[in-house]
PDB file with SEQRES, HELIX, SHEET and CRYST1 records, atoms N, CA, C and O in Angstrom:
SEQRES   1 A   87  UNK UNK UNK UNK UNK UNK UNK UNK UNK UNK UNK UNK UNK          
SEQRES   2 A   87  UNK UNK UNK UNK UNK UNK UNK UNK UNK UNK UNK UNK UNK          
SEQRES   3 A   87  UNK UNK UNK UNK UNK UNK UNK UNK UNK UNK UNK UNK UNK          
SEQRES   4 A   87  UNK UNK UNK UNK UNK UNK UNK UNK UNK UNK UNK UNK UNK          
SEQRES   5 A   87  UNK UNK UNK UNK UNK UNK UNK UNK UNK UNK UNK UNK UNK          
SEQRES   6 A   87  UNK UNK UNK UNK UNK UNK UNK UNK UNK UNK UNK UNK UNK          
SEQRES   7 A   87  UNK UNK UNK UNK UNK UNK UNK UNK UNK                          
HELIX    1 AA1 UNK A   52  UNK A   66  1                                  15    
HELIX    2 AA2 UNK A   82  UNK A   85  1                                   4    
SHEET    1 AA1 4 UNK A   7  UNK A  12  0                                        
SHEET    2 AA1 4 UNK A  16  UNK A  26 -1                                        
SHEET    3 AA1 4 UNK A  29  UNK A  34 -1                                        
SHEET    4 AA1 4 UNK A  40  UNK A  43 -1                                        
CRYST1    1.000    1.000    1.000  90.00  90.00  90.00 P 1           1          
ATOM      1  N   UNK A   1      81.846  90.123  73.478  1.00  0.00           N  
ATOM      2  CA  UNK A   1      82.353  91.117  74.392  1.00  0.00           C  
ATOM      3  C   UNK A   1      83.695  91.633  73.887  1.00  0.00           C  
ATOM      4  O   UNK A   1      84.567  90.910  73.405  1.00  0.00           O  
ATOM      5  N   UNK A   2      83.781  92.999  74.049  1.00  0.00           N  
ATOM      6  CA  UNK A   2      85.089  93.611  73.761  1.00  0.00           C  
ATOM      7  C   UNK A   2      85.590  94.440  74.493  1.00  0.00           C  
ATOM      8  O   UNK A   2      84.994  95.223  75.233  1.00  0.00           O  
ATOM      9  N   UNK A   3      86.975  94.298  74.303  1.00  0.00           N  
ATOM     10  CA  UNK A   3      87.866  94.719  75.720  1.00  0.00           C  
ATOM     11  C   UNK A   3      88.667  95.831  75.462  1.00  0.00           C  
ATOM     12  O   UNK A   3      89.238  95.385  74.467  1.00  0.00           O  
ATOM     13  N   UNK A   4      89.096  96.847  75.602  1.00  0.00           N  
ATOM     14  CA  UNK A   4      89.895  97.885  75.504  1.00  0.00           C  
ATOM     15  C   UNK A   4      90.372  97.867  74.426  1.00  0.00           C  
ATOM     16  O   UNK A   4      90.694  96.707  74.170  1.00  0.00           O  
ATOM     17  N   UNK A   5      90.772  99.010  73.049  1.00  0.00           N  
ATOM     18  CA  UNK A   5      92.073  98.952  72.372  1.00  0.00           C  
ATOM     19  C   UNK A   5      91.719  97.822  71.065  1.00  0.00           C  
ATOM     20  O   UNK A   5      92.470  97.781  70.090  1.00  0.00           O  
ATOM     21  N   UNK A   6      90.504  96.928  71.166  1.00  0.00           N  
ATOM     22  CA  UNK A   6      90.023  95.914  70.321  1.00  0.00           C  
ATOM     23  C   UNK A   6      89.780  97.348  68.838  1.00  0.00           C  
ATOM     24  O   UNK A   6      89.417  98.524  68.819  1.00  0.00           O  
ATOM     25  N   UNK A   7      90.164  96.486  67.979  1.00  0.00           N  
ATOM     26  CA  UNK A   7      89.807  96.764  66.783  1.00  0.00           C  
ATOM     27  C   UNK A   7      88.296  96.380  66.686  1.00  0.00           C  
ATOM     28  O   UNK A   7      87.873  95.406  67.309  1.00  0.00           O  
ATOM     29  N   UNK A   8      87.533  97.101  65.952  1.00  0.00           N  
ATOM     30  CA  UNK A   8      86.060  96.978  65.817  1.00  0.00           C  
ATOM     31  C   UNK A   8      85.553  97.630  64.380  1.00  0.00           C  
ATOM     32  O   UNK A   8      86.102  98.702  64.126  1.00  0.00           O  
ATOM     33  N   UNK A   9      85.002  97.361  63.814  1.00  0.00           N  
ATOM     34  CA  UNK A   9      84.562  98.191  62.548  1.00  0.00           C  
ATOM     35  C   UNK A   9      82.688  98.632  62.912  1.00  0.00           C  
ATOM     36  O   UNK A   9      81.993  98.328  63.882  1.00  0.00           O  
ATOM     37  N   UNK A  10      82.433  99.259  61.949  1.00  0.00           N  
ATOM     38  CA  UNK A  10      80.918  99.924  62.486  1.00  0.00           C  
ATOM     39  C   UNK A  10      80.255 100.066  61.226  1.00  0.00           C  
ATOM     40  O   UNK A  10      81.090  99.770  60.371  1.00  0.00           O  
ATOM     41  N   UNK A  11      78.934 100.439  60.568  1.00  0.00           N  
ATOM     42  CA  UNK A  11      78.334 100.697  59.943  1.00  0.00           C  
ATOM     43  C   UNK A  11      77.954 102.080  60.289  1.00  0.00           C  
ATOM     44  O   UNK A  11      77.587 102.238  61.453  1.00  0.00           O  
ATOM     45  N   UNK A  12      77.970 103.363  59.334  1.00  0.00           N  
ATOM     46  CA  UNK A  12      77.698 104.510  59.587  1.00  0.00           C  
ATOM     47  C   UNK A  12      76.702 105.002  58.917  1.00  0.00           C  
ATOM     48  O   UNK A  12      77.019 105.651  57.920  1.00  0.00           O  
ATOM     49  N   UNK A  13      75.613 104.898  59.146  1.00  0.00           N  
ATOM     50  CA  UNK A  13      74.402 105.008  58.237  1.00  0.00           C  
ATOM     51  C   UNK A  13      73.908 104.034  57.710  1.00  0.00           C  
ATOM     52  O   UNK A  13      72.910 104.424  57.104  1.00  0.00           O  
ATOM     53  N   UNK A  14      74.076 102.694  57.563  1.00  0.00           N  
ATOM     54  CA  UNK A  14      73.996 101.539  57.512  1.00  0.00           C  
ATOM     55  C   UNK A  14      74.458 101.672  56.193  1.00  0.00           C  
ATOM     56  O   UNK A  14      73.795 101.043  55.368  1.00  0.00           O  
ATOM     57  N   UNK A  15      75.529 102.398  55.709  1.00  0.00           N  
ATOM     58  CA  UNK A  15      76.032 102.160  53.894  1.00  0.00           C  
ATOM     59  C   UNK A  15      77.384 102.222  54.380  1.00  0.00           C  
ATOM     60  O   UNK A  15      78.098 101.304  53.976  1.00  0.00           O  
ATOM     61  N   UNK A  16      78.007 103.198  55.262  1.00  0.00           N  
ATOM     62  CA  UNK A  16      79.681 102.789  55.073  1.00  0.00           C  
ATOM     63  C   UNK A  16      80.332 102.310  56.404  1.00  0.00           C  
ATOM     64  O   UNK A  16      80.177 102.599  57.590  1.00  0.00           O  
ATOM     65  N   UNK A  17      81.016 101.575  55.801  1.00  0.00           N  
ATOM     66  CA  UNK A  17      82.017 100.895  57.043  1.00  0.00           C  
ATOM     67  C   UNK A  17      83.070 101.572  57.465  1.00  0.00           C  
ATOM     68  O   UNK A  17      84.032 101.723  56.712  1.00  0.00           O  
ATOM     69  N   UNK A  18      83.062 101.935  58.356  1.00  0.00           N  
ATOM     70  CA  UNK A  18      83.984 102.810  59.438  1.00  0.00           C  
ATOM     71  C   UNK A  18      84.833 101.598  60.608  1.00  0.00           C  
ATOM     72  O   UNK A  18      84.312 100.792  61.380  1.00  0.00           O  
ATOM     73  N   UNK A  19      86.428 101.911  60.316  1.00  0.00           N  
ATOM     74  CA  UNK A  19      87.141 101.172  61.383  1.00  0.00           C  
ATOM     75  C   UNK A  19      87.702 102.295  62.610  1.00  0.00           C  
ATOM     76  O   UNK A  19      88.383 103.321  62.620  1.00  0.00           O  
ATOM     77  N   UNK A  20      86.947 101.402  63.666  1.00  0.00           N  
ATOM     78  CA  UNK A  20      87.473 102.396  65.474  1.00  0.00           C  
ATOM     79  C   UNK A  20      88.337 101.230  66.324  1.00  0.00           C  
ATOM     80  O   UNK A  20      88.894 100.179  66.004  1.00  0.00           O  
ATOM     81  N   UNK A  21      88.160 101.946  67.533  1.00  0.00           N  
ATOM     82  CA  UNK A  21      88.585 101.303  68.493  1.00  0.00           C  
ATOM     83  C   UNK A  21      87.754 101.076  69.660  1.00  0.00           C  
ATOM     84  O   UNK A  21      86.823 101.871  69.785  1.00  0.00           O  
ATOM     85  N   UNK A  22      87.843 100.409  70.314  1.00  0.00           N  
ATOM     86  CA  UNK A  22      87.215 100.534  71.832  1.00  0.00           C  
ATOM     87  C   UNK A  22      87.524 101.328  72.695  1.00  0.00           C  
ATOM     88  O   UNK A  22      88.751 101.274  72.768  1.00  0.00           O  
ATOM     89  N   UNK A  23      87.227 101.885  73.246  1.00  0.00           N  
ATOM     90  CA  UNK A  23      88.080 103.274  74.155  1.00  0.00           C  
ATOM     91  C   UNK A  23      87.686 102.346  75.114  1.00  0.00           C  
ATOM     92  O   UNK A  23      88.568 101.592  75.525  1.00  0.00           O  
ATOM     93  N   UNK A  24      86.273 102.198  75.681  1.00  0.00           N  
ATOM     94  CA  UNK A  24      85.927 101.906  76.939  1.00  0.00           C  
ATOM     95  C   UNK A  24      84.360 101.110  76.892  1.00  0.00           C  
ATOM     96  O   UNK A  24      83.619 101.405  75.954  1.00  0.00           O  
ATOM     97  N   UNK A  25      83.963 100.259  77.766  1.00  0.00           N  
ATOM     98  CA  UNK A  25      82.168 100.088  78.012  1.00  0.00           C  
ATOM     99  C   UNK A  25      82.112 100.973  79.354  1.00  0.00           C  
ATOM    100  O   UNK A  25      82.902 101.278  80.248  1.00  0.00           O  
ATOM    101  N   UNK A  26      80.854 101.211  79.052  1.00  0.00           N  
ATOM    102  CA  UNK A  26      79.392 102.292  79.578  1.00  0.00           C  
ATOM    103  C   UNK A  26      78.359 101.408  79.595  1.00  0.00           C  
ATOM    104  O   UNK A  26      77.435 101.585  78.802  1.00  0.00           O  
ATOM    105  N   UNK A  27      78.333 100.135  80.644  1.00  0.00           N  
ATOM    106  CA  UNK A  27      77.023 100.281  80.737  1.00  0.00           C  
ATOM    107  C   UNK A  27      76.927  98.952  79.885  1.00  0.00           C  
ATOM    108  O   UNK A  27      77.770  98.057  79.950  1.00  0.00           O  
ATOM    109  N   UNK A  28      75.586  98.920  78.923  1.00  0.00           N  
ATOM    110  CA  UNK A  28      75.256  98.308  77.765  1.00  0.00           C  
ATOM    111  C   UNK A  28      76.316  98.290  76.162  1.00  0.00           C  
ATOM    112  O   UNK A  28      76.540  97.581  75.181  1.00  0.00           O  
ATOM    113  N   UNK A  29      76.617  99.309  76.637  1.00  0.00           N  
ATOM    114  CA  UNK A  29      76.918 100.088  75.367  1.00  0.00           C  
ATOM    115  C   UNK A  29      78.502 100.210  75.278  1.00  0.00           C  
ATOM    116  O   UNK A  29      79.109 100.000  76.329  1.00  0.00           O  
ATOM    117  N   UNK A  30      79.196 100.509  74.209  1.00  0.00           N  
ATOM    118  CA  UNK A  30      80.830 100.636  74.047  1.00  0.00           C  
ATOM    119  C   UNK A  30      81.005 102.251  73.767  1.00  0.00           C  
ATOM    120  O   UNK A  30      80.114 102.842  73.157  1.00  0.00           O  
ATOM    121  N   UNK A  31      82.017 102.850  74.164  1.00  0.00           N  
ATOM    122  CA  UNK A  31      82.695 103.986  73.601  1.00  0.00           C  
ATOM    123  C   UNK A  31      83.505 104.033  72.634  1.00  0.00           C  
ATOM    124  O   UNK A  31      84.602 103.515  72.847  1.00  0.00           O  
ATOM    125  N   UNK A  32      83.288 104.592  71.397  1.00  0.00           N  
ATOM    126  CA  UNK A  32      84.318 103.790  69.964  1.00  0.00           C  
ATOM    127  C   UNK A  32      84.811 105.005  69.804  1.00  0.00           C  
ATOM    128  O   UNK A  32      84.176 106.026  70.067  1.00  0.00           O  
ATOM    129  N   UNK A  33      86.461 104.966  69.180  1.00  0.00           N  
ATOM    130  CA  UNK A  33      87.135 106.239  69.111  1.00  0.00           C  
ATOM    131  C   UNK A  33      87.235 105.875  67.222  1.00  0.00           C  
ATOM    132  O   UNK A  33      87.890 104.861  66.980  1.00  0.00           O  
ATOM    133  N   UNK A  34      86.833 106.382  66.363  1.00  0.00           N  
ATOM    134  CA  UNK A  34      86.735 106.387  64.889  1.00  0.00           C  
ATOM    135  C   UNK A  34      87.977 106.340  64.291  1.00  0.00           C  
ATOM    136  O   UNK A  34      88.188 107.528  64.049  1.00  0.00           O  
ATOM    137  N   UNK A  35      88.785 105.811  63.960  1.00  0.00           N  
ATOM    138  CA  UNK A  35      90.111 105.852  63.412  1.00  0.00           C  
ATOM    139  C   UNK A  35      90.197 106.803  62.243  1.00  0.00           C  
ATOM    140  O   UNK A  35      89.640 106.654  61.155  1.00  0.00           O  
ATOM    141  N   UNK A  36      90.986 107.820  62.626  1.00  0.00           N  
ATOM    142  CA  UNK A  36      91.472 108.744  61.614  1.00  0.00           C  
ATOM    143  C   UNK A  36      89.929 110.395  61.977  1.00  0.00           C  
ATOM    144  O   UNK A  36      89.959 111.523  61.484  1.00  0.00           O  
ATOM    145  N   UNK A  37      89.004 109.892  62.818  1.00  0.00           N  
ATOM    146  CA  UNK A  37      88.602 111.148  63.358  1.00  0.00           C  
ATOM    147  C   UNK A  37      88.531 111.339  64.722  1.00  0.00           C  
ATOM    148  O   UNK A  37      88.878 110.565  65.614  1.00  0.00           O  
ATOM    149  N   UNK A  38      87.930 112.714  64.820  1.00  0.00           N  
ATOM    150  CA  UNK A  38      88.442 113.254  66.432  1.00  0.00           C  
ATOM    151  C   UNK A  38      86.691 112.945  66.705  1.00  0.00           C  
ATOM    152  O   UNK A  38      85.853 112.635  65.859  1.00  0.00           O  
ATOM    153  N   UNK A  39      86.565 113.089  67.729  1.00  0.00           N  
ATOM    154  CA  UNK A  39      85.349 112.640  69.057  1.00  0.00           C  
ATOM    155  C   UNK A  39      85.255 110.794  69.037  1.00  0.00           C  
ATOM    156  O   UNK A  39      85.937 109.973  68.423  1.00  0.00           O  
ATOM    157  N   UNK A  40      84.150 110.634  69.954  1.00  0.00           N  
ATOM    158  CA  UNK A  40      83.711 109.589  70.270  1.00  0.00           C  
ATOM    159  C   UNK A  40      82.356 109.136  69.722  1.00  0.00           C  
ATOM    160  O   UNK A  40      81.531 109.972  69.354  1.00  0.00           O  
ATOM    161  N   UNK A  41      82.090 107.663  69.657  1.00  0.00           N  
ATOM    162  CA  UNK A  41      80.459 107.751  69.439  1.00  0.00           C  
ATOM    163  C   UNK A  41      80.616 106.645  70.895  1.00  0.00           C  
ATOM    164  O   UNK A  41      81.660 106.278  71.435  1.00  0.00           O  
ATOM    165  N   UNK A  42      78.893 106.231  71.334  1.00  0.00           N  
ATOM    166  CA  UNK A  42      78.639 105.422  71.929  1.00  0.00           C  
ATOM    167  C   UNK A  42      77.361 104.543  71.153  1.00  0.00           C  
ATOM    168  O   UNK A  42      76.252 104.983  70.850  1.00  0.00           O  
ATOM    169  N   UNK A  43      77.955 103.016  70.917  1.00  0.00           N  
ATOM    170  CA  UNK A  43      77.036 102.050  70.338  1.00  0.00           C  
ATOM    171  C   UNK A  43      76.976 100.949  71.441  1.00  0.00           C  
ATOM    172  O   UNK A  43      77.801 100.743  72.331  1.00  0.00           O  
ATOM    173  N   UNK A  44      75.577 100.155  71.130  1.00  0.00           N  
ATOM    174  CA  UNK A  44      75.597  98.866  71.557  1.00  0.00           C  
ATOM    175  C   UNK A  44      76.401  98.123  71.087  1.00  0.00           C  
ATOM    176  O   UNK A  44      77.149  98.682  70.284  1.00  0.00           O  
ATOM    177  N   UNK A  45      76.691  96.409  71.340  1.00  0.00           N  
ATOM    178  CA  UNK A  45      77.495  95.493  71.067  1.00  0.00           C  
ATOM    179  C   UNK A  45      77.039  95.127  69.516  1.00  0.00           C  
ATOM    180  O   UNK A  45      77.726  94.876  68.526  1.00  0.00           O  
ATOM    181  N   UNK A  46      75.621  95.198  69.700  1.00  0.00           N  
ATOM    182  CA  UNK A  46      75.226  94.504  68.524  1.00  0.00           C  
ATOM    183  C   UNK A  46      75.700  95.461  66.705  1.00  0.00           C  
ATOM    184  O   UNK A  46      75.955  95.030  65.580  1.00  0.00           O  
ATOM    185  N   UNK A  47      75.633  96.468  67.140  1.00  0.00           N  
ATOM    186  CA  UNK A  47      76.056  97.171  66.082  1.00  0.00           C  
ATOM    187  C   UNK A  47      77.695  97.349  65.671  1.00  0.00           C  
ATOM    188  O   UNK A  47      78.125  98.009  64.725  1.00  0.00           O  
ATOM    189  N   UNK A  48      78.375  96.677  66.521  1.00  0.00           N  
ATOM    190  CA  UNK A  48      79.578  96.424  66.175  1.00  0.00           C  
ATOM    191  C   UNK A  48      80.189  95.022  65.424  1.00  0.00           C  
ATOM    192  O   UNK A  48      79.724  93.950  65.809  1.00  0.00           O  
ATOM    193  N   UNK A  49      81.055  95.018  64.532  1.00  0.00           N  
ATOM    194  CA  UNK A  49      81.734  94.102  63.606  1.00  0.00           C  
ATOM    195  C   UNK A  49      82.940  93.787  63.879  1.00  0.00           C  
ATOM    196  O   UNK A  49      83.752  94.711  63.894  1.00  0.00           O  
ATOM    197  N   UNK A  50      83.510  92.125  64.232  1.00  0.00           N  
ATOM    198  CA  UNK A  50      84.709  92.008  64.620  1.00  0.00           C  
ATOM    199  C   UNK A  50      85.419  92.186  63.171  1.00  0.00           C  
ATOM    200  O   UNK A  50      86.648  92.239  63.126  1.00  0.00           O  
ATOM    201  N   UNK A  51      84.610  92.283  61.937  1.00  0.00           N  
ATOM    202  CA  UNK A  51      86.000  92.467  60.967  1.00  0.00           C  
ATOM    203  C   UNK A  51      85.401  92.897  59.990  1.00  0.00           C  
ATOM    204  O   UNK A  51      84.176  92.777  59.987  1.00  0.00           O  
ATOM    205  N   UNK A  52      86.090  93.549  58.821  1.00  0.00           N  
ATOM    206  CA  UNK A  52      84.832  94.355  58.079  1.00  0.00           C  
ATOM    207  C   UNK A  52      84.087  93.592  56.882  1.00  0.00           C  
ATOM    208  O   UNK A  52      83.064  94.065  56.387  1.00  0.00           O  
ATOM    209  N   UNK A  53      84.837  91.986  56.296  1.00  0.00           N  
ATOM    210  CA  UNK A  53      84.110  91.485  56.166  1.00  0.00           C  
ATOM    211  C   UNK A  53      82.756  91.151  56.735  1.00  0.00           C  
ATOM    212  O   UNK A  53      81.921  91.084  55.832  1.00  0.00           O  
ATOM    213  N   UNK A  54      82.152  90.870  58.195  1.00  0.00           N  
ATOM    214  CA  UNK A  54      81.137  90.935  58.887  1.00  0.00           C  
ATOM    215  C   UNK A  54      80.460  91.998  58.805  1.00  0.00           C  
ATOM    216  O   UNK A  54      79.267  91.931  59.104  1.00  0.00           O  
ATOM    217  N   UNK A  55      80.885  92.940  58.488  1.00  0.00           N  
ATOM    218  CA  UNK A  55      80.176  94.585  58.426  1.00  0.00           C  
ATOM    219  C   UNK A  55      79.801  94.654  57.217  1.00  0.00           C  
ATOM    220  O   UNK A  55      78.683  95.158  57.111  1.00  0.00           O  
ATOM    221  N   UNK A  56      80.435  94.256  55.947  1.00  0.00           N  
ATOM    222  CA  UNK A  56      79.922  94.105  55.029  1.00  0.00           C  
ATOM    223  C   UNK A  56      78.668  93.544  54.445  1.00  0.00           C  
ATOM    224  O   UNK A  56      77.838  94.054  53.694  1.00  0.00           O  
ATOM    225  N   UNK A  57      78.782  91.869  55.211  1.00  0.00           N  
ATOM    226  CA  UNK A  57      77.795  91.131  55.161  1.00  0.00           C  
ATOM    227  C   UNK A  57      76.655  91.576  55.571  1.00  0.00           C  
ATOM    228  O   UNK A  57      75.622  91.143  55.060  1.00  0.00           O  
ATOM    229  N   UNK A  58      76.618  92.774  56.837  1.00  0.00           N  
ATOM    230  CA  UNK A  58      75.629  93.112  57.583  1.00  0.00           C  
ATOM    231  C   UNK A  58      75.232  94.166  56.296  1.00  0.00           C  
ATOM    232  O   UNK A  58      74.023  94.068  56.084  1.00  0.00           O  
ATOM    233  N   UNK A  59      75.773  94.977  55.531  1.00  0.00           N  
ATOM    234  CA  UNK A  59      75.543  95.882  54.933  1.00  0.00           C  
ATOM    235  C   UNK A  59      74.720  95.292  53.888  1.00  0.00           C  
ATOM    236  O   UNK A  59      73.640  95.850  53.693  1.00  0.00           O  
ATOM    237  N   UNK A  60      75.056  94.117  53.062  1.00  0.00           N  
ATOM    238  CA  UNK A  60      74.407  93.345  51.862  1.00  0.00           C  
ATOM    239  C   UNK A  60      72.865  93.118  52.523  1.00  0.00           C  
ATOM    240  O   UNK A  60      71.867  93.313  51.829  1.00  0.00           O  
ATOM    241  N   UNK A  61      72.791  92.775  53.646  1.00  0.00           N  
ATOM    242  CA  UNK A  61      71.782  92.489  54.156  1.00  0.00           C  
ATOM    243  C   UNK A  61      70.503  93.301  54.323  1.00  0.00           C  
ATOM    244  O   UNK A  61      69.320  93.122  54.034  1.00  0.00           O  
ATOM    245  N   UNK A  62      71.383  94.495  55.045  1.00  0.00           N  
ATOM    246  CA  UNK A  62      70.229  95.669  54.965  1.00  0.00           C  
ATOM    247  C   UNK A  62      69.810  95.914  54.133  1.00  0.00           C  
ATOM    248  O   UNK A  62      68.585  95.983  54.029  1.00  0.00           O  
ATOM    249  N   UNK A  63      70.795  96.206  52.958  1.00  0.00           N  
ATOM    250  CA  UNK A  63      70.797  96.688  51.259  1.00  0.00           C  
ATOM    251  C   UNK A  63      69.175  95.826  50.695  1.00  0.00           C  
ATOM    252  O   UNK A  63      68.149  96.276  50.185  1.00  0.00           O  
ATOM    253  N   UNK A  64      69.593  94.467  51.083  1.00  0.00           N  
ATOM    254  CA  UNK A  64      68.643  93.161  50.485  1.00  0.00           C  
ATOM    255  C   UNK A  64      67.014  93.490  50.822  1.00  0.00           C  
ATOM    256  O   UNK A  64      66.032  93.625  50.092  1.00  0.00           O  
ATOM    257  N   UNK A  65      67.228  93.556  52.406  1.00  0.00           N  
ATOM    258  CA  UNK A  65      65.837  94.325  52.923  1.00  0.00           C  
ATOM    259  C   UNK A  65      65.341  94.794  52.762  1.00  0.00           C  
ATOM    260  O   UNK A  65      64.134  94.579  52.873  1.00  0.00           O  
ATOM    261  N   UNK A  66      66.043  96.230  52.211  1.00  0.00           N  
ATOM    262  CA  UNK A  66      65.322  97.378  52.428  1.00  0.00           C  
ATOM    263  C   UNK A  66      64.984  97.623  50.835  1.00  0.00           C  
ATOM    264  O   UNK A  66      64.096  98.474  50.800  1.00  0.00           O  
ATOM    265  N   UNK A  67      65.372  97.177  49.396  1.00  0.00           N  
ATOM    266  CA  UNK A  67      64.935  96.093  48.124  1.00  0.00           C  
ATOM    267  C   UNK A  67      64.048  95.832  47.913  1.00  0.00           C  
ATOM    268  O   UNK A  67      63.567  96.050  46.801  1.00  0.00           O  
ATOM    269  N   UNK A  68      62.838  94.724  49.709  1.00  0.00           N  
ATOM    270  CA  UNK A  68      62.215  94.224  49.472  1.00  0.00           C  
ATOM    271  C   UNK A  68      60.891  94.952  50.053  1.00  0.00           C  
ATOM    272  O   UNK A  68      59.755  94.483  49.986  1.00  0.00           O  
ATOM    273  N   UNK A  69      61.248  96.163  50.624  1.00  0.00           N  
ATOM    274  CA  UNK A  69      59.744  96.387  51.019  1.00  0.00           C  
ATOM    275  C   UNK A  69      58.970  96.898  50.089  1.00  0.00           C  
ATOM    276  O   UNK A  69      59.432  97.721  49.298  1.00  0.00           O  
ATOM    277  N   UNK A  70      57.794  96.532  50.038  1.00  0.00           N  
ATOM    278  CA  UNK A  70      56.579  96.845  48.993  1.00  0.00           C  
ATOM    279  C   UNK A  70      55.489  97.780  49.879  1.00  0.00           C  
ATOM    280  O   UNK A  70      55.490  97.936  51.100  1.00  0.00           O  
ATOM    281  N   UNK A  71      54.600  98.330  48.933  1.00  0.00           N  
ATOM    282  CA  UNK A  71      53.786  99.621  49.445  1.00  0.00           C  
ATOM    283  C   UNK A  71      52.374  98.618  49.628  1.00  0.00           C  
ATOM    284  O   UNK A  71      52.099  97.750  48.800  1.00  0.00           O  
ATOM    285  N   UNK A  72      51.763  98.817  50.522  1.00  0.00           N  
ATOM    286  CA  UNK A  72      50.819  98.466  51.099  1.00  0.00           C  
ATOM    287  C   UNK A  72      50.021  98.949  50.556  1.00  0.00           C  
ATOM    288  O   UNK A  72      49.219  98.158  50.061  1.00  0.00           O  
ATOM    289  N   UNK A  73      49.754 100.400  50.324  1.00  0.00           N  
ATOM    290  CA  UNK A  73      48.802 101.487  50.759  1.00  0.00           C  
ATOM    291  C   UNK A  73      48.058 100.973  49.221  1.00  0.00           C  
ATOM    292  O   UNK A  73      48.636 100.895  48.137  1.00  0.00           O  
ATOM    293  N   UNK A  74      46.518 100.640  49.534  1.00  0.00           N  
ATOM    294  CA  UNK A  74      45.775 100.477  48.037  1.00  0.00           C  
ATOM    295  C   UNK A  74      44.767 102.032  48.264  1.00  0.00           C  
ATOM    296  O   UNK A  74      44.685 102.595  49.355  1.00  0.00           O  
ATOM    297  N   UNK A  75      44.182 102.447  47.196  1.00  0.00           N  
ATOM    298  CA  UNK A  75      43.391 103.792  46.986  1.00  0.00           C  
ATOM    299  C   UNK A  75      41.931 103.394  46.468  1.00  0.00           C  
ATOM    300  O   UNK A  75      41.802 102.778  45.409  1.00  0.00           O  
ATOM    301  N   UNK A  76      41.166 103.656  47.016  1.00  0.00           N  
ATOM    302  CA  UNK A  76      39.696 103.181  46.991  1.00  0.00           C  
ATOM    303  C   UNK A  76      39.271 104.076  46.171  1.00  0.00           C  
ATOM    304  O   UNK A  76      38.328 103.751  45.449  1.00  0.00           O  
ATOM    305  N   UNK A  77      39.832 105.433  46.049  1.00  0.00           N  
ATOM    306  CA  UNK A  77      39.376 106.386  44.939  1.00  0.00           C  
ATOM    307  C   UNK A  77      40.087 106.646  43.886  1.00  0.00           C  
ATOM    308  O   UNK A  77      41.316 106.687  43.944  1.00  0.00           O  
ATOM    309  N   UNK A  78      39.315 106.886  42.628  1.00  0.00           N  
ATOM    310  CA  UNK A  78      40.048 106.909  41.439  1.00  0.00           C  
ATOM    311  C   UNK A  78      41.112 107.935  41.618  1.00  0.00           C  
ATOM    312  O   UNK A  78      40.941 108.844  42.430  1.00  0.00           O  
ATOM    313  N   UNK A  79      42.208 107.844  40.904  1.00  0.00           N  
ATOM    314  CA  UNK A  79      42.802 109.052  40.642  1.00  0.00           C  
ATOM    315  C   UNK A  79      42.961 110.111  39.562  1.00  0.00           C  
ATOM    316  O   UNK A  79      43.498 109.942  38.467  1.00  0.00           O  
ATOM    317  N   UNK A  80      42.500 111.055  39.959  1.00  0.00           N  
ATOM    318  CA  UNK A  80      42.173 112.283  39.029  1.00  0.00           C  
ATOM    319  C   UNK A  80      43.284 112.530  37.903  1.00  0.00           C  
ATOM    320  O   UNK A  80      43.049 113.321  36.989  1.00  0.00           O  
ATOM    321  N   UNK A  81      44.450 111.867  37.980  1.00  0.00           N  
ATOM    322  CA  UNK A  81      45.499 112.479  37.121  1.00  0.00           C  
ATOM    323  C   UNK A  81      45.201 111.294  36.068  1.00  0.00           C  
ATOM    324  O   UNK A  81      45.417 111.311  34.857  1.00  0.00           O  
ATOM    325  N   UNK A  82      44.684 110.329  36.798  1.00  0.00           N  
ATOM    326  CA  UNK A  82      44.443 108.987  35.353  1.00  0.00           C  
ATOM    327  C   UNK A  82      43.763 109.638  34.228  1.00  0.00           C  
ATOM    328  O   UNK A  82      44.137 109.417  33.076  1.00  0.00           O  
ATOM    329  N   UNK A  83      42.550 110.620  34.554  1.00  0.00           N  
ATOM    330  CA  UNK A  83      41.719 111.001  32.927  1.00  0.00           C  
ATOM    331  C   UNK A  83      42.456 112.364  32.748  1.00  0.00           C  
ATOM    332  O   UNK A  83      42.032 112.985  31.772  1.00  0.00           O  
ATOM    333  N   UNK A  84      43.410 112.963  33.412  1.00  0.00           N  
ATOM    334  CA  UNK A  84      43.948 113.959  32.798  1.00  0.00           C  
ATOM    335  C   UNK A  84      44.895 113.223  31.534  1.00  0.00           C  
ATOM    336  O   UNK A  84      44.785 113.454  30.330  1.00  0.00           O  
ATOM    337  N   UNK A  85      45.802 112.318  32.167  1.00  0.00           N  
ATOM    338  CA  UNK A  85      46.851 112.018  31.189  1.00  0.00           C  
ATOM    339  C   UNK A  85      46.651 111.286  30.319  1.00  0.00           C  
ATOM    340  O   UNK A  85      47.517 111.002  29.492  1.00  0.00           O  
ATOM    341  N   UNK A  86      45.282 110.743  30.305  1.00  0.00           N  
ATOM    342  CA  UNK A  86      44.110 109.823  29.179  1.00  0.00           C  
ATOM    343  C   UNK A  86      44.543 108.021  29.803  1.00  0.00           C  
ATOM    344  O   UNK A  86      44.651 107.032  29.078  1.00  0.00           O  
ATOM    345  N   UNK A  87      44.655 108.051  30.783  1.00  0.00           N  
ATOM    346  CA  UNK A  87      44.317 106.503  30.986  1.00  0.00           C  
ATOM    347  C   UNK A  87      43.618 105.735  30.936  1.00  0.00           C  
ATOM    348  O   UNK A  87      43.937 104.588  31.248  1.00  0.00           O  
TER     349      UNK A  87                                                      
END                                                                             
């Protein structure tokens, strides 16, 4: 839980780390004021980082994940470009 004026860091696209503030909670959710820009965003708790080491870690993580997904999709029919390019 975070309380007014708390320092918080964020993930912005899940590649860069952005340091805000807490303006206020709404609810579920926090009001973060972006340090060094003008408006507001509104996030859940969970997407917030008490320090940007932690935001980082969260970032290696996604990075790691998203690394590991593999393509499912198999093709039951030949593909036509195989005897064009002489396979």
């Amino acid at each position: 839980m975070y309380n007014k004026d708390d320092v918080i860091y964020i993930l912005e696209n899940n590649t860069t780390i952005r340091k805000g503030k807490i303006a206020r909670k709404q609810g579920d959710n926090y009001i973060i004021q972006l340090i060094g820009s003008c408006g507001a965003l509104t996030m859940p708790e969970d997407q917030l980082f008490e320090s940007e080491e932690a935001a980082e870690k969260s970032r290696q993580q996604i990075k790691l994940n998203s690394a590991n997904v593999q393509n499912d999709f198999i093709s039951v029919k030949p593909d036509p470009f195989d005897n064009w390019i002489g396979r």
